[in-house]
C-alpha positions in Angstrom: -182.0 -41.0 -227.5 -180.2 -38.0 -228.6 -178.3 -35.4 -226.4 -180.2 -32.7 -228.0 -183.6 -34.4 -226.1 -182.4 -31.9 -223.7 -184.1 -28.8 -225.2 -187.3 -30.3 -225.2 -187.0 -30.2 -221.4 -189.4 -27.5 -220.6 -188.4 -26.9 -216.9 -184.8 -26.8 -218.1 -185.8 -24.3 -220.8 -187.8 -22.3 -217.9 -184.8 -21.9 -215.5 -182.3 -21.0 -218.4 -184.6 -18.3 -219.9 -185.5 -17.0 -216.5 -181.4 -16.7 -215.6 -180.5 -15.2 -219.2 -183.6 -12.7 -218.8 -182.0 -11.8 -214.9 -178.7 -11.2 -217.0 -179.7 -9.3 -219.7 -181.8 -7.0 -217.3 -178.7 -6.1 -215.4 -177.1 -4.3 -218.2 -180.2 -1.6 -218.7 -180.8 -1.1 -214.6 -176.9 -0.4 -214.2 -177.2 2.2 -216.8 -180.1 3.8 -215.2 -178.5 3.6 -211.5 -174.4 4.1 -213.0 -175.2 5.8 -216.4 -172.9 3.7 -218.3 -173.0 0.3 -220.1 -171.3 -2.4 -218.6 -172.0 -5.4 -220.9 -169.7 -7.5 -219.0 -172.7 -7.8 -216.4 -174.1 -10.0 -219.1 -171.7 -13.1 -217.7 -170.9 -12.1 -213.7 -172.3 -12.7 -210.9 -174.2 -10.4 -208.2 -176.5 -7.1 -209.0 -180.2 -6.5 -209.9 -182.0 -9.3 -210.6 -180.0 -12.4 -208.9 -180.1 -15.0 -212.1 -179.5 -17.5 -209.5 -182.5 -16.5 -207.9 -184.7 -16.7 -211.3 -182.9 -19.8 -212.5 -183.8 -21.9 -209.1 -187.1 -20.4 -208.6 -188.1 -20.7 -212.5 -187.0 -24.6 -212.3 -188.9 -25.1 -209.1 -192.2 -23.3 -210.1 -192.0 -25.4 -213.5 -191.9 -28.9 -211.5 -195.0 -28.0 -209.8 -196.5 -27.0 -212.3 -196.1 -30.1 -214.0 -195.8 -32.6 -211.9 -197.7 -31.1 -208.5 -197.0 -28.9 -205.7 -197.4 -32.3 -203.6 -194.9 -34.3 -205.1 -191.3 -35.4 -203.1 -189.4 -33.7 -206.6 -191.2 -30.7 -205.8 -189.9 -30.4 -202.7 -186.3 -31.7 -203.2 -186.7 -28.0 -205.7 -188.0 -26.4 -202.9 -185.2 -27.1 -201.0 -182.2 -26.5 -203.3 -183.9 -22.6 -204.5 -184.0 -22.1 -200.8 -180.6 -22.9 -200.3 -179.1 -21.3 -203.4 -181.4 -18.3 -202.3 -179.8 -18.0 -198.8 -176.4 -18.4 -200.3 -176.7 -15.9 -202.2 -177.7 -13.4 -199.7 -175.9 -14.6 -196.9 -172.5 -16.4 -197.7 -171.7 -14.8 -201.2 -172.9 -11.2 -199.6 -170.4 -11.7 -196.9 -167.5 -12.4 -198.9 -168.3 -9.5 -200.8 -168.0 -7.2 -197.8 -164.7 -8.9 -197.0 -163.5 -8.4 -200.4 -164.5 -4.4 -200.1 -163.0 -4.5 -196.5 -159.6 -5.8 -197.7 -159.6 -3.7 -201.1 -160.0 -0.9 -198.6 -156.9 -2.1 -196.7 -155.3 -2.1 -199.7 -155.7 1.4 -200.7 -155.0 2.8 -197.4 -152.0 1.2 -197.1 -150.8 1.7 -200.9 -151.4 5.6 -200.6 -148.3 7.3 -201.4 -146.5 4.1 -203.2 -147.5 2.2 -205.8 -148.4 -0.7 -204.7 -149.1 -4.1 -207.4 -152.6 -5.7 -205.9 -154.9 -7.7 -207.5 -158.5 -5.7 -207.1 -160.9 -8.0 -205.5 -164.2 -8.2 -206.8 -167.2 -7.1 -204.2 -170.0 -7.7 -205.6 -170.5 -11.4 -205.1 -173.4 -11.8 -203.5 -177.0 -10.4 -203.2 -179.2 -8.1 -201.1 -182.4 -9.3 -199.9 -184.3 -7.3 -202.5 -182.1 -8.6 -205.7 -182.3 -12.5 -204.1 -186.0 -11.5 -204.5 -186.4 -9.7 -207.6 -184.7 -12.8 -208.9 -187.2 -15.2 -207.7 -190.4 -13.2 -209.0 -189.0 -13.3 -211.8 -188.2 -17.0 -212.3 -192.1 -17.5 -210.9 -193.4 -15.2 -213.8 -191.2 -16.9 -216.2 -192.4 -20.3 -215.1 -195.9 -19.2 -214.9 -196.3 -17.5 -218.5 -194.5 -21.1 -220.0 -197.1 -23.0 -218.7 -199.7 -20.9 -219.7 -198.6 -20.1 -223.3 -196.4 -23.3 -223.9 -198.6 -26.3 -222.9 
C-alpha cells in the first residue's frame, strides 16, 4: 500500500478539482467586477465561487454517486457540507463585518496621525449567493466525473 494510493481516490480527486476550479475562477470574476488581477485570490479565502463550498459539495455528491444516496456515509457528507456551508455564510461572514467594523475604527481614529495598525482582512466569509455558486459547482464537477470517468 503506497501513500500515492491516494490519487486514485476519485471522490478525493472530485472535491480537490472542484475547490482549485472555485479558486482559479476568482481571479477572472475580480477582474471583471475590480478590473485588476489579484492572483493572490488563487490561495485566500472568501469571494466568488466559495471553494469550500465546491470542495464539500463535490466530495458529498461523489459518495452518492458511488456508493448511494441511502447510505449512513452519504449522510455523515451531507452533514459536514452543510455545516461547512453555514459556516461560511454565517460565522466567517460575521467576522468579516467585524474585521471591516474595527478597520473602520481604525481609520477614524488614525486621521490626522499616523497611526501603525495591522489592516484586518474582511473578506472571510461568504454571501449566500457565493456559498451557492460554490456548491453548484462542486455538484457539476462531481456529476461530469462520474459520467466521463467511470
Amino acid at each position: 500500500m503506497s501513500v500515492l494510493e491516494v490519487f486514485n481516490n476519485r471522490v478525493l480527486m472530485v472535491g480537490l478539482i472542484a475547490w482549485g476550479l472555485a479558486q482559479v475562477i476568482k481571479v477572472p470574476l475580480n477582474y471583471f467586477t475590480k478590473r485588476y488581477w489579484d492572483w493572490a485570490l488563487l490561495l485566500k479565502a472568501g469571494g466568488m465561487p466559495s471553494s469550500h463550498s465546491a470542495l464539500v459539495a463535490g466530495i458529498a455528491h461523489s459518495i452518492g454517486l458511488h456508493l448511494g444516496f441511502n447510505t449512513p456515509l452519504y449522510a455523515l457528507a451531507v452533514t459536514i457540507a452543510l455545516v461547512v456551508i453555514y459556516d461560511a455564510t454565517g460565522i466567517r461572514r460575521q467576522a468579516g463585518k467585524q474585521a471591516e467594523a474595527i478597520n473602520e475604527i481604525v481609520r477614524k481614529l488614525a486621521s490626522g496621525q499616523p497611526v501603525q495598525q495591522e489592516h484586518l482582512r474582511e473578506v472571510l466569509g461568504h454571501t449566500p449567493l457565493e456559498a451557492i455558486s460554490g456548491m453548484v459547482l462542486g455538484l457539476v464537477v462531481a456529476q461530469l466525473a462520474w459520467y466521463f470517468l467511470r
